[in-house]
N, C-alpha and C positions, 0 to 999 in steps of 0.2 A: 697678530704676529707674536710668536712667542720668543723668547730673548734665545731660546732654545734654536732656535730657526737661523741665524749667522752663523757660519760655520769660523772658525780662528781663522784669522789672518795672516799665521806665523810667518807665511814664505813673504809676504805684503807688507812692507813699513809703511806708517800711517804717508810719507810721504808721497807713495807712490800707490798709493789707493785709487781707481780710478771714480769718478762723480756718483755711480752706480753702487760700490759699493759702501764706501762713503755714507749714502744716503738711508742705505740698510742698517749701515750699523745706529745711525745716529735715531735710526723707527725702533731699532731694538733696545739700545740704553733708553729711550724714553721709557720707552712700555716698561722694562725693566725695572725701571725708579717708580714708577707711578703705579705699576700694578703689580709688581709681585709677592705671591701670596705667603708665598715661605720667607722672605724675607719681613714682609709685616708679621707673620707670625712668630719670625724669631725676635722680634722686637718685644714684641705683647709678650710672649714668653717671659724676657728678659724685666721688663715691668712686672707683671704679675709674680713672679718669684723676689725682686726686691725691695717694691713698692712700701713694704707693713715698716721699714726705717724711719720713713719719713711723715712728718708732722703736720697734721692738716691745718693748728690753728696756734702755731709757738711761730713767734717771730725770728728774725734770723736762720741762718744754713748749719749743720753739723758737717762737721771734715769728713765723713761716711758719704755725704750725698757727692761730693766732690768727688772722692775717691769712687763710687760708682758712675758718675760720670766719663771719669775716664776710662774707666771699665765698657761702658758702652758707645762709646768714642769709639776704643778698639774695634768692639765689635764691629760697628758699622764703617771703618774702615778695612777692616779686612772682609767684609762681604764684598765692598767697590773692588777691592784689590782680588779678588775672586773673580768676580765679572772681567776688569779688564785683562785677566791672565787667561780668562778663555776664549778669551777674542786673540790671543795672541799679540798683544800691544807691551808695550813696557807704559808704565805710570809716564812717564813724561809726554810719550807719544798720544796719551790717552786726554792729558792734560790738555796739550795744542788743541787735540778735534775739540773738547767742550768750548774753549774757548770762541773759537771761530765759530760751532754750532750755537751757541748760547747768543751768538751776536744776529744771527741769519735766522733762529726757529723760536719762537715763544715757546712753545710744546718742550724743548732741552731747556730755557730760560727757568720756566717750571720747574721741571725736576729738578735742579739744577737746586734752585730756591728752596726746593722741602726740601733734598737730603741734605741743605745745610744750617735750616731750622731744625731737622731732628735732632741736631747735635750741638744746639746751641741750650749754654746752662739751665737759662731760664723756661725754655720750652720745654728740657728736658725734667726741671721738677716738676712745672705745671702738669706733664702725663704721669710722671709717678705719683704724684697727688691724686689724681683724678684715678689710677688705677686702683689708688688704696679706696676711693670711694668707696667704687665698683665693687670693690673686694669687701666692704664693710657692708655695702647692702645687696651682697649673697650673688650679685653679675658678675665672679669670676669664677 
């Protein structure tokens, strides 16, 4: 199933979703978090282009790495804020379903849990470090 596949909900508040579609949409954000590929690729992108900043083997953070973090914070909120505006949801609306799904599905529990380790400081140098590896021995 591709995320492509729910058609917007606009006429539908999440309230009044009935169990059916409900069910669709919560098959399609999963798949969505967990397997899309333009989304991982804007990521990797995003690493690969500012990776060479950061310092493989100096202690402590430069204020750079911070400020690309939030840089890519944006990012990855506004790809979520993407997905939920083409479902036809407003953010709050969108808020409720995870909540309630995340308590009912492991599978949303999951995604749920990486897209908010991608966006946590320390995960987020650890992959820039590792991209600049990658990038030093000739894998990007």
């Amino acid at each position: 199933l591709k995320h492509a596949s729910v058609a917007p909900l606009v006429a539908v508040p999440a309230s009044a979703m009935d169990e059916a579609q409900e069910s669709l949409l919560m098959e399609d954000f999963t798949n969505w978090a967990l397997n899309n590929e333009e989304h991982f690729e804007t990521m990797n992108n995003f690493a690969t282009q500012h990776c060479d900043i950061f310092e493989l083997y100096e202690e402590g953070h430069k204020l750079q790495y911070t400020e690309l973090h939030k840089q890519f914070q944006a990012l990855c909120e506004q790809k979520l804020e993407e997905y939920v505006a083409s479902k036809g949801l407003l953010p709050d609306q969108f808020a409720a379903l995870l909540q309630k799904w995340a308590a009912a599905d492991e599978g949303v529990s999951d995604a749920i849990q990486l897209m908010c380790a991608a966006t946590e400081y320390d995960f987020f140098c650890m992959v820039m470090a590792e991209k600049k590896r990658e990038k030093m021995a000739g894998g990007a």
